[in-house]
PQR file of N, CA, C, O and H, with PARSE charges and radii, in Angstrom:
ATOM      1  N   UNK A   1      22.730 130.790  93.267 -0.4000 1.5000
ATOM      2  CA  UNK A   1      23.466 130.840  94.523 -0.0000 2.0000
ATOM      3  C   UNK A   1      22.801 131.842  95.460  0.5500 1.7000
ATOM      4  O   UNK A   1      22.513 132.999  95.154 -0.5500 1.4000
ATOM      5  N   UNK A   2      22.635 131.372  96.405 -0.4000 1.5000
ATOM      6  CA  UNK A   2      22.281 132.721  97.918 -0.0000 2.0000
ATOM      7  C   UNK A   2      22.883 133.424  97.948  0.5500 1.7000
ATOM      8  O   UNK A   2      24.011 133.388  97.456 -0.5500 1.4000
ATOM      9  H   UNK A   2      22.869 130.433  96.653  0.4000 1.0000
ATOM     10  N   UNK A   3      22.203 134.716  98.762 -0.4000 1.5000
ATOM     11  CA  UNK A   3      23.287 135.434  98.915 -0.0000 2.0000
ATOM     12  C   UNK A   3      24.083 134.774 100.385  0.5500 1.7000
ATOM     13  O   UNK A   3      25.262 134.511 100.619 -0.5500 1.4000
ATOM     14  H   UNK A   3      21.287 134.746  99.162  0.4000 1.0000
ATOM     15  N   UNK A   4      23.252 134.698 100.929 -0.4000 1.5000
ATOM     16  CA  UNK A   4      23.675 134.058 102.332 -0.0000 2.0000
ATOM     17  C   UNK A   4      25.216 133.755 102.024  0.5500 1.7000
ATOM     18  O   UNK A   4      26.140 134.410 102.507 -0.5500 1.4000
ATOM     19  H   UNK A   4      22.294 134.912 100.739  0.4000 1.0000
ATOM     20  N   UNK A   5      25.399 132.409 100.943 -0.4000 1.5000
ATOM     21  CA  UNK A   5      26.526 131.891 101.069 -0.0000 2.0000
ATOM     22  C   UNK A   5      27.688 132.223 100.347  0.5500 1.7000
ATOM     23  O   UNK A   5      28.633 131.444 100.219 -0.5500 1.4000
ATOM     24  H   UNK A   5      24.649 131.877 100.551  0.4000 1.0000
ATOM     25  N   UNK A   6      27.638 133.578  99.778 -0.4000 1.5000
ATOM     26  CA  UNK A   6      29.039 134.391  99.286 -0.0000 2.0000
ATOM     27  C   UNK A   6      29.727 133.308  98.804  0.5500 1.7000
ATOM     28  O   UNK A   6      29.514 132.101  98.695 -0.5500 1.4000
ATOM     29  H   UNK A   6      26.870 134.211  99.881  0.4000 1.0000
ATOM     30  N   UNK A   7      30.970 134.387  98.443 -0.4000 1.5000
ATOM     31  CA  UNK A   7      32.193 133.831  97.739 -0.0000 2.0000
ATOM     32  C   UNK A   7      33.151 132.919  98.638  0.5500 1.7000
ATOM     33  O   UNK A   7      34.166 132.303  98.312 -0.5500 1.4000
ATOM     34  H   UNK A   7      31.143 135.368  98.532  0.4000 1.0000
ATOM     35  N   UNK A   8      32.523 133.025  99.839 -0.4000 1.5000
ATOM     36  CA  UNK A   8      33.588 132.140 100.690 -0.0000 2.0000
ATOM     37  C   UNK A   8      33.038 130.716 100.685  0.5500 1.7000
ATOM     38  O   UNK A   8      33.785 129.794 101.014 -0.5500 1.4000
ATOM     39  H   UNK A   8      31.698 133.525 100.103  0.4000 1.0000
ATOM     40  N   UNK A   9      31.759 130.482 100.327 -0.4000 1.5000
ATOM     41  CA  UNK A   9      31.681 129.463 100.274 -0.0000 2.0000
ATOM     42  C   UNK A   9      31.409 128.112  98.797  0.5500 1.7000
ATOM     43  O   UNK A   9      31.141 126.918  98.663 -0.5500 1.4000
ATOM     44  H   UNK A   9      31.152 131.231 100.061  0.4000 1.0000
ATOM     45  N   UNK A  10      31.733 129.438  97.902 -0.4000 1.5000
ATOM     46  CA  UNK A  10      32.377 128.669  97.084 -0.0000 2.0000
ATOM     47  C   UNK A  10      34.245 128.371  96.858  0.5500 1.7000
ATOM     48  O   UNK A  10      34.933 127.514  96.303 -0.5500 1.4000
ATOM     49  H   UNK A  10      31.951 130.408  98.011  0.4000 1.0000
ATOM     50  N   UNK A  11      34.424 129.292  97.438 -0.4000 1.5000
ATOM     51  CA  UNK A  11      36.413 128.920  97.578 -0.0000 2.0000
ATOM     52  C   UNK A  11      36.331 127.798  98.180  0.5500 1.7000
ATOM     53  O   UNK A  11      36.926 126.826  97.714 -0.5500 1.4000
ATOM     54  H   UNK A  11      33.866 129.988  97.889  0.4000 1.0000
ATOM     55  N   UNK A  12      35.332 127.665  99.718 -0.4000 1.5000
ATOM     56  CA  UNK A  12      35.143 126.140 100.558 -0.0000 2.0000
ATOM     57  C   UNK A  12      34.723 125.044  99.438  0.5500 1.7000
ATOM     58  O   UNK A  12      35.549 124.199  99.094 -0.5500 1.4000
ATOM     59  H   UNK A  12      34.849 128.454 100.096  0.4000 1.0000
ATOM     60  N   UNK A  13      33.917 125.064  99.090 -0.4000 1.5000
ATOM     61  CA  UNK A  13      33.828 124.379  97.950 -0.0000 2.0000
ATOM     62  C   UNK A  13      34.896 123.678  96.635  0.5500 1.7000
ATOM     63  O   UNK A  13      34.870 122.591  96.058 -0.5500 1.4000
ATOM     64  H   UNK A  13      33.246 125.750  99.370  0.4000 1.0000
ATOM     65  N   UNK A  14      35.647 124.686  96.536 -0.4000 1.5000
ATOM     66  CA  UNK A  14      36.738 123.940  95.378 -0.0000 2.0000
ATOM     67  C   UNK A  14      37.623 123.586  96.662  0.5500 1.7000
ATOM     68  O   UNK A  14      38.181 122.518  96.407 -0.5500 1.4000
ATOM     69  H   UNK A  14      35.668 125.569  97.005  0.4000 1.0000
ATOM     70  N   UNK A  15      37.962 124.006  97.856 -0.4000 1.5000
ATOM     71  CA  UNK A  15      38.867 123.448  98.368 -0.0000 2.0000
ATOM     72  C   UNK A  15      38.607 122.192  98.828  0.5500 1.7000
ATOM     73  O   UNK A  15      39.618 121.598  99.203 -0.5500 1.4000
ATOM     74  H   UNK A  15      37.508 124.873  98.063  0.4000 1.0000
ATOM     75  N   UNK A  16      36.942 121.222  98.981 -0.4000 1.5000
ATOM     76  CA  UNK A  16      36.614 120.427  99.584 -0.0000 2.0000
ATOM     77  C   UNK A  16      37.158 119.678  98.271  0.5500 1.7000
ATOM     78  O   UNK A  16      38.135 118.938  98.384 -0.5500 1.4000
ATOM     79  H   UNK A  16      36.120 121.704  98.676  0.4000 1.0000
ATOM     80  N   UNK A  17      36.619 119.838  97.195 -0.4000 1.5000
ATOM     81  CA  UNK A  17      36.730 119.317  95.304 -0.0000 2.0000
ATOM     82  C   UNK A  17      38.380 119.001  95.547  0.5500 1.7000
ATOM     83  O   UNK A  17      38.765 117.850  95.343 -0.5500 1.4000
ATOM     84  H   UNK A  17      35.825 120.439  97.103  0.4000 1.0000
ATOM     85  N   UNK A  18      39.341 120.023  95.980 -0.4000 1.5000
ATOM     86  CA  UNK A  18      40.457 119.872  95.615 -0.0000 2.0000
ATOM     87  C   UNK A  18      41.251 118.832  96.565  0.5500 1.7000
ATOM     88  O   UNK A  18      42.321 118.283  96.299 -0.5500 1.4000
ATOM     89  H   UNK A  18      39.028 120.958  96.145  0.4000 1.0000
ATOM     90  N   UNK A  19      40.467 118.692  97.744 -0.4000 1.5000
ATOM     91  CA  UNK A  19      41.014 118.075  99.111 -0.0000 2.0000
ATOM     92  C   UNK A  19      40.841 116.245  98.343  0.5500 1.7000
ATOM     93  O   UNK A  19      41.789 115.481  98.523 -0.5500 1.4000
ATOM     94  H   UNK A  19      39.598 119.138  97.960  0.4000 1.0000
ATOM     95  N   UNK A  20      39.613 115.751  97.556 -0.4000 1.5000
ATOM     96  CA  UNK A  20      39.060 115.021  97.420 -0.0000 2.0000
ATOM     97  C   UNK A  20      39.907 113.933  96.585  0.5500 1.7000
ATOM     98  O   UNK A  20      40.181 112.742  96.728 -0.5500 1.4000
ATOM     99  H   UNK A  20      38.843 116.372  97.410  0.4000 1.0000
ATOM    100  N   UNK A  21      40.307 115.387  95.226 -0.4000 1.5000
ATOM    101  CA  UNK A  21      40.993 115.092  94.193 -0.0000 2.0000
ATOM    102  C   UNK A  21      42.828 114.498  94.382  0.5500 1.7000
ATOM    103  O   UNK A  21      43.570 113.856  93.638 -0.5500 1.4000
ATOM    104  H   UNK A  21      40.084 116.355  95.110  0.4000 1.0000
ATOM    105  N   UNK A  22      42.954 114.948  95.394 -0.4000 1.5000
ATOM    106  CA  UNK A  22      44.574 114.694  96.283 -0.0000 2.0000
ATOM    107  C   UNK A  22      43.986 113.333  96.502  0.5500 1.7000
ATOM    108  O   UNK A  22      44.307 112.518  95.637 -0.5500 1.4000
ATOM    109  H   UNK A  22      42.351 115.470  95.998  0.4000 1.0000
ATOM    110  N   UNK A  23      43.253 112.923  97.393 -0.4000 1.5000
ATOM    111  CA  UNK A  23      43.645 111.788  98.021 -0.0000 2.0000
ATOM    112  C   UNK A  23      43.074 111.032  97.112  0.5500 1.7000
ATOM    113  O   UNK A  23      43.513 109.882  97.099 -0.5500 1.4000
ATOM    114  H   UNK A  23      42.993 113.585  98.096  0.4000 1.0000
ATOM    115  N   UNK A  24      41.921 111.363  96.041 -0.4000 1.5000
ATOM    116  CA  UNK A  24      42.025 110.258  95.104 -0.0000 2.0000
ATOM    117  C   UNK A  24      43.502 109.695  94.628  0.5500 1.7000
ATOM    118  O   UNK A  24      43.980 108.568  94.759 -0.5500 1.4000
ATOM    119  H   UNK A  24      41.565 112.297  96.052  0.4000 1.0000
ATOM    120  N   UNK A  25      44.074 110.940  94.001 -0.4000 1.5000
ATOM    121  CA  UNK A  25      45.484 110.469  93.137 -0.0000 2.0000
ATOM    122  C   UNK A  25      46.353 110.346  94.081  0.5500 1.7000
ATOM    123  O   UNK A  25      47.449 109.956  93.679 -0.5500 1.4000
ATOM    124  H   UNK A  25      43.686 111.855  93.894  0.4000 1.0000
ATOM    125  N   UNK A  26      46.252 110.571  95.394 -0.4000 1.5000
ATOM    126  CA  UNK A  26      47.339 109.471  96.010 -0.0000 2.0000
ATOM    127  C   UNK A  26      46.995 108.276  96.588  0.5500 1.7000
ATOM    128  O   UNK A  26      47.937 107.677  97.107 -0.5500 1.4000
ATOM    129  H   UNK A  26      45.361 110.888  95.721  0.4000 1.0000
ATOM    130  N   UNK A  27      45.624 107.617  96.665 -0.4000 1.5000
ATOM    131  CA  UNK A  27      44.711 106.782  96.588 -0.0000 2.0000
ATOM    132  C   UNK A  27      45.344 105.624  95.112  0.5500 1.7000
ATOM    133  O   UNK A  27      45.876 104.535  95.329 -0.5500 1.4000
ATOM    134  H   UNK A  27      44.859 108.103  96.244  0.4000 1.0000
ATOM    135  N   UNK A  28      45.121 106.183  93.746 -0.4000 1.5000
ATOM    136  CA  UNK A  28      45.572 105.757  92.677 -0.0000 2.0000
ATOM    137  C   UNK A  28      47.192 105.384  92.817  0.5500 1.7000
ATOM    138  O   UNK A  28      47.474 104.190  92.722 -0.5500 1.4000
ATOM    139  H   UNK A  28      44.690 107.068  93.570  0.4000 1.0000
ATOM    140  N   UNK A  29      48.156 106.238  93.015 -0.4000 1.5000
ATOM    141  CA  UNK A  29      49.152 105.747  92.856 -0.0000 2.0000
ATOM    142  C   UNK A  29      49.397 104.924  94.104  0.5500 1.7000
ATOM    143  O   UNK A  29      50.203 104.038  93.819 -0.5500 1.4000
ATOM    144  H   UNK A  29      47.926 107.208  93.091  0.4000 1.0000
ATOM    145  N   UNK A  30      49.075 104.870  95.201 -0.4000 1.5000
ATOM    146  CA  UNK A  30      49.559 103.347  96.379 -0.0000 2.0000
ATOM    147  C   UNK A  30      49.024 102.194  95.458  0.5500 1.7000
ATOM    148  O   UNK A  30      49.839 101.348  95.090 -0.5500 1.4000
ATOM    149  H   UNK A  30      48.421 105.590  95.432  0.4000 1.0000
ATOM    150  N   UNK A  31      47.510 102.081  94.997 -0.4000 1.5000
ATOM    151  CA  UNK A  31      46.734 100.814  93.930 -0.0000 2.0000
ATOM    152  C   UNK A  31      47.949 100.512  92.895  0.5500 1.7000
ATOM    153  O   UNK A  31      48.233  99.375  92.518 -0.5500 1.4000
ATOM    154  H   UNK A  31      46.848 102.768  95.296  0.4000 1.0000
ATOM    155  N   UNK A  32      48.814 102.021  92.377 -0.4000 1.5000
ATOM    156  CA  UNK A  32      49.474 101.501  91.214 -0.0000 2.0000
ATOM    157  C   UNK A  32      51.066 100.691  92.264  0.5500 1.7000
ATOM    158  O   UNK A  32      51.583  99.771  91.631 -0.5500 1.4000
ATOM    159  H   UNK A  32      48.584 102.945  92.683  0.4000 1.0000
ATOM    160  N   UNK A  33      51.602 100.921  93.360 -0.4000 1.5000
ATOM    161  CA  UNK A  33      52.290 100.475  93.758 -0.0000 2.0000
ATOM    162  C   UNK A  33      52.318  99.165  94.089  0.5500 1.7000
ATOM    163  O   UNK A  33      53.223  98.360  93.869 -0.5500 1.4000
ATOM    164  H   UNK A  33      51.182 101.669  93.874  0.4000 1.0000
ATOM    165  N   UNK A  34      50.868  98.922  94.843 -0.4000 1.5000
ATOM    166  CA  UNK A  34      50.839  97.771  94.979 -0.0000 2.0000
ATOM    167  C   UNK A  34      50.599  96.667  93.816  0.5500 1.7000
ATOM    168  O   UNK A  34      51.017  95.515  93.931 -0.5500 1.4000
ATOM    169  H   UNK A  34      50.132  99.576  95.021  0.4000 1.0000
ATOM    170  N   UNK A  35      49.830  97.168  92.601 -0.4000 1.5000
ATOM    171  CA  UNK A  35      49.767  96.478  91.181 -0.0000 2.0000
ATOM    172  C   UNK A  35      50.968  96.202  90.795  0.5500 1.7000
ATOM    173  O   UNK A  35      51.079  94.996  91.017 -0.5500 1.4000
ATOM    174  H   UNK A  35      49.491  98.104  92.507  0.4000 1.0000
ATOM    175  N   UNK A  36      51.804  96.529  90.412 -0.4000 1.5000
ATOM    176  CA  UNK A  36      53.387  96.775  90.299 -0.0000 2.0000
ATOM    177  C   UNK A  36      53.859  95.633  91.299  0.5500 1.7000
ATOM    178  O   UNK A  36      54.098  94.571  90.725 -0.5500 1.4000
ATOM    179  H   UNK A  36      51.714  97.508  90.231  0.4000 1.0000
ATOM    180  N   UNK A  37      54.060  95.629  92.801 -0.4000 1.5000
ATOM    181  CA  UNK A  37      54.625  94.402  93.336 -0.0000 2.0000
ATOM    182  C   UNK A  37      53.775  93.320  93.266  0.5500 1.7000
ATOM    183  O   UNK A  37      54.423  92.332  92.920 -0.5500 1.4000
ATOM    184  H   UNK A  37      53.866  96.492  93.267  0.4000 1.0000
ATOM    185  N   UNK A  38      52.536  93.052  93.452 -0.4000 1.5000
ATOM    186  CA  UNK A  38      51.825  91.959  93.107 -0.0000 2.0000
ATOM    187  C   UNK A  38      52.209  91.555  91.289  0.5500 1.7000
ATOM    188  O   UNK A  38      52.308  90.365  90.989 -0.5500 1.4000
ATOM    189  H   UNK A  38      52.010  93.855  93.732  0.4000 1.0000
ATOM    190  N   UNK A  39      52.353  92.387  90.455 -0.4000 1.5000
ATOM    191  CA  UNK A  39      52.806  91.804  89.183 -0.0000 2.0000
ATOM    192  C   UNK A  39      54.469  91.194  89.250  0.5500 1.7000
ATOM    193  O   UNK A  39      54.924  90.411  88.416 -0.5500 1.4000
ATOM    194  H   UNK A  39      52.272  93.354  90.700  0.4000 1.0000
ATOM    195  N   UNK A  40      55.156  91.683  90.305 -0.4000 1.5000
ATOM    196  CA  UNK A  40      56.865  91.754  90.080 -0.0000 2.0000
ATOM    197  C   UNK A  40      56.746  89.515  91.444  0.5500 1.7000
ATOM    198  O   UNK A  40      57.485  88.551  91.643 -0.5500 1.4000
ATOM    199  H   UNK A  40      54.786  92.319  90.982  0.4000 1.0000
ATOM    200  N   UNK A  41      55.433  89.951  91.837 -0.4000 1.5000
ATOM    201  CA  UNK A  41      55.599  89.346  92.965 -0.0000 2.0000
ATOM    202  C   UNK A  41      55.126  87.842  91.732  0.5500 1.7000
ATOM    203  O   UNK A  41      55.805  86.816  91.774 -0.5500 1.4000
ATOM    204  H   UNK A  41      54.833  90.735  91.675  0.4000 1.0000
ATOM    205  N   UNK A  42      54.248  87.934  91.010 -0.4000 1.5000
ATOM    206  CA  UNK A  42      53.196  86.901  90.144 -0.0000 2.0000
ATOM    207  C   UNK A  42      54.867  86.225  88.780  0.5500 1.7000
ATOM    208  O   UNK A  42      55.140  85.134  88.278 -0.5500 1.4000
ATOM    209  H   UNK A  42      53.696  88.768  90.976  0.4000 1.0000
ATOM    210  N   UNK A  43      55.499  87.591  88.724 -0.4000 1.5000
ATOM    211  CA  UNK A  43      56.235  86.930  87.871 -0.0000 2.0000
ATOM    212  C   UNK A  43      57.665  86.436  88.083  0.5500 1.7000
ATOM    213  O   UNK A  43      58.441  86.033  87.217 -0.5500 1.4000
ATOM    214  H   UNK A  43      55.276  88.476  89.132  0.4000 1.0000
ATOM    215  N   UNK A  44      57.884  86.554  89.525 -0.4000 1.5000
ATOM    216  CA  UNK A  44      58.600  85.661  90.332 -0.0000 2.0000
ATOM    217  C   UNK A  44      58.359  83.797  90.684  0.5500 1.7000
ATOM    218  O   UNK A  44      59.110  82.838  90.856 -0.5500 1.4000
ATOM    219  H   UNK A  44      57.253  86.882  90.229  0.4000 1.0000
ATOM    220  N   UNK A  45      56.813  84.038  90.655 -0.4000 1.5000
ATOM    221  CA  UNK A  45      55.942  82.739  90.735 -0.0000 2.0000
ATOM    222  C   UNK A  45      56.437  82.068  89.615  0.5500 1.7000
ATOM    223  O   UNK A  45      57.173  81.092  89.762 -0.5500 1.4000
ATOM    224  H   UNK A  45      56.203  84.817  90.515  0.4000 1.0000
ATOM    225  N   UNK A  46      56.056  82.555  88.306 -0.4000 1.5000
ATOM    226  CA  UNK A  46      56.351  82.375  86.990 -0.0000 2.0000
ATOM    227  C   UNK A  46      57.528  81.243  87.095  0.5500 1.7000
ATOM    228  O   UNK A  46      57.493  80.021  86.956 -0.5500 1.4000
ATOM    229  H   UNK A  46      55.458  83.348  88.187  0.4000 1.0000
ATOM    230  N   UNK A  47      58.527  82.105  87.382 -0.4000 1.5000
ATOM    231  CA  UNK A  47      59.929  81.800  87.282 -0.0000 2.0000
ATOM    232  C   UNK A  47      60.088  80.788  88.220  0.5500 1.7000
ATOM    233  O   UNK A  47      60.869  79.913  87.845 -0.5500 1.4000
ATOM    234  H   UNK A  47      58.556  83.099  87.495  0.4000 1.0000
ATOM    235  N   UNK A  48      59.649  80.641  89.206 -0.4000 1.5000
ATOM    236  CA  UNK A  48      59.748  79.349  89.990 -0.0000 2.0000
ATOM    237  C   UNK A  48      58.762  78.146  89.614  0.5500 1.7000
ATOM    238  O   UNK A  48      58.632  77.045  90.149 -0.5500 1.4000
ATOM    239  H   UNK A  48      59.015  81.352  89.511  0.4000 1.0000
ATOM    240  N   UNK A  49      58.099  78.728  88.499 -0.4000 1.5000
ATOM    241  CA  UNK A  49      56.781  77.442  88.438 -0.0000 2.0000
ATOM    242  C   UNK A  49      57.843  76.249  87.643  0.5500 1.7000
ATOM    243  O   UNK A  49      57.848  75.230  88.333 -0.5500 1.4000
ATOM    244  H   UNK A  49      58.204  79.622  88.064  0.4000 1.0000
ATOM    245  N   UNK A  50      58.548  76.132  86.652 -0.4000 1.5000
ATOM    246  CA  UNK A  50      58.981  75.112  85.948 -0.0000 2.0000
ATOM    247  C   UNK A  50      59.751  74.264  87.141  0.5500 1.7000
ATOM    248  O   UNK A  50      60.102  73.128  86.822 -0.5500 1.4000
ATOM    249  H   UNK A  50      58.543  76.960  86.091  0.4000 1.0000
ATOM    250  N   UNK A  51      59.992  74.626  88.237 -0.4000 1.5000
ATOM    251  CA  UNK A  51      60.947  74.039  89.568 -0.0000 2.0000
ATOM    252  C   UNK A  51      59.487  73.483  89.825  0.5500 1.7000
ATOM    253  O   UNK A  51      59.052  72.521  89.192 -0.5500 1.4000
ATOM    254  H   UNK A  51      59.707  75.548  88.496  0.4000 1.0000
ATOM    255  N   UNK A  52      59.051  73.882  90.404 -0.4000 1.5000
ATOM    256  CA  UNK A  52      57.673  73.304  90.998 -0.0000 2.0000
ATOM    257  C   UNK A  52      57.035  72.101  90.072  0.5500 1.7000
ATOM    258  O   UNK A  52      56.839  70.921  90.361 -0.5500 1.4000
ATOM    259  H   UNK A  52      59.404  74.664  90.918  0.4000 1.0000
ATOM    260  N   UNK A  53      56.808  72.749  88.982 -0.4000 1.5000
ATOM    261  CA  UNK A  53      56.033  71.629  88.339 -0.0000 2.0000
ATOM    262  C   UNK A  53      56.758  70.519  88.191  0.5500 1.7000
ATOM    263  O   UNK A  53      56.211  69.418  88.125 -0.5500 1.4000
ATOM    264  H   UNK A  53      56.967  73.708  88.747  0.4000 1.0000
ATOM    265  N   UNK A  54      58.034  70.670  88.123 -0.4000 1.5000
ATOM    266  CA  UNK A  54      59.144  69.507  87.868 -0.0000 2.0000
ATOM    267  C   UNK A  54      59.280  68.433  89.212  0.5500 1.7000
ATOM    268  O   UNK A  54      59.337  67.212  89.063 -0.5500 1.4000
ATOM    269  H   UNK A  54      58.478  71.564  88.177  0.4000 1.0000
ATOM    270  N   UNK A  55      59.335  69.336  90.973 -0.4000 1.5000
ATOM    271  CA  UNK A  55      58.903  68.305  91.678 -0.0000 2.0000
ATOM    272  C   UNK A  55      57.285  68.215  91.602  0.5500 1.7000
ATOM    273  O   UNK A  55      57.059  67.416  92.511 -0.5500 1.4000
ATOM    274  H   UNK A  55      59.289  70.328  91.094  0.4000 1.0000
ATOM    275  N   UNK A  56      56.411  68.459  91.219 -0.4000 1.5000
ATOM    276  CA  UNK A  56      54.897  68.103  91.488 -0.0000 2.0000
ATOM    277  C   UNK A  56      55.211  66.752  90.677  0.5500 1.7000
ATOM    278  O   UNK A  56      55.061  65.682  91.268 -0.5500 1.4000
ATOM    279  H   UNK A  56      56.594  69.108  90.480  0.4000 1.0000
ATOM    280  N   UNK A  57      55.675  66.770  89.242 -0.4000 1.5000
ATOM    281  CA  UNK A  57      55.971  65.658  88.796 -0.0000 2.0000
ATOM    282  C   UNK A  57      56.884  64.560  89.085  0.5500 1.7000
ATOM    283  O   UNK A  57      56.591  63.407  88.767 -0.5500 1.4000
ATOM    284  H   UNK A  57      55.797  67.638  88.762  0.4000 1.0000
ATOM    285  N   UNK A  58      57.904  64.837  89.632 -0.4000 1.5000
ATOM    286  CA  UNK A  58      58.607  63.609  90.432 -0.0000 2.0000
ATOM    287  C   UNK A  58      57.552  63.524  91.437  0.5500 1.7000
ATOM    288  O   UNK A  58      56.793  62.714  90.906 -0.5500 1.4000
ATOM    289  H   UNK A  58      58.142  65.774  89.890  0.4000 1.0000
ATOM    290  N   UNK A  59      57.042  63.833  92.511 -0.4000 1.5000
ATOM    291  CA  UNK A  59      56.377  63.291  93.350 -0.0000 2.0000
ATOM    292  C   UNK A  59      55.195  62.763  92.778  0.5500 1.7000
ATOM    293  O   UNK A  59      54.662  62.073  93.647 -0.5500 1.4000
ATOM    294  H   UNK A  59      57.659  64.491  92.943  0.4000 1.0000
ATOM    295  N   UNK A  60      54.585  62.752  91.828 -0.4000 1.5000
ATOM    296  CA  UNK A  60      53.680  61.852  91.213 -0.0000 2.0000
ATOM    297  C   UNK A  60      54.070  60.543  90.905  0.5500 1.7000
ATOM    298  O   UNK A  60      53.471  59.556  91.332 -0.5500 1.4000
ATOM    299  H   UNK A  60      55.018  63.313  91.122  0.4000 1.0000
ATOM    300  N   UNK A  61      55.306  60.494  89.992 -0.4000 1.5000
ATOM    301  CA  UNK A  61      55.785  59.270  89.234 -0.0000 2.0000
ATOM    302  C   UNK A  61      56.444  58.366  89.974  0.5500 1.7000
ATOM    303  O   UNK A  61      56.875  57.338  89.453 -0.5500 1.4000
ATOM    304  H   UNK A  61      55.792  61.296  89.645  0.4000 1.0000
TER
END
């Protein structure tokens, strides 16, 4: 390390590390929010597919 750049610029340093590390993990948890309704949203689909497939099949026959 320089001397030039003292101890202040390693405190700048973990605070840039720490600034980074926040918006990763609040970065991660919106991904986990939205994973969560896209799964709540996929197994709603689910539940409507036997309706669906039932008219896909009347409208075939």
């Amino acid at each position: 390390m320089k001397k030039s750049e003292g101890p202040n610029a390693e405190r700048r340093c973990t605070h840039i590390v720490l600034f980074i590390m926040i918006i990763g993990i609040t970065r991660i948890n919106l991904d986990y929010e939205t994973f969560f309704q896209i799964q709540r949203f996929r197994k709603f689909l689910n539940d409507q597919s036997p309706a669906v497939e039932h008219d896909r099949e009347s409208a075939l026959a």
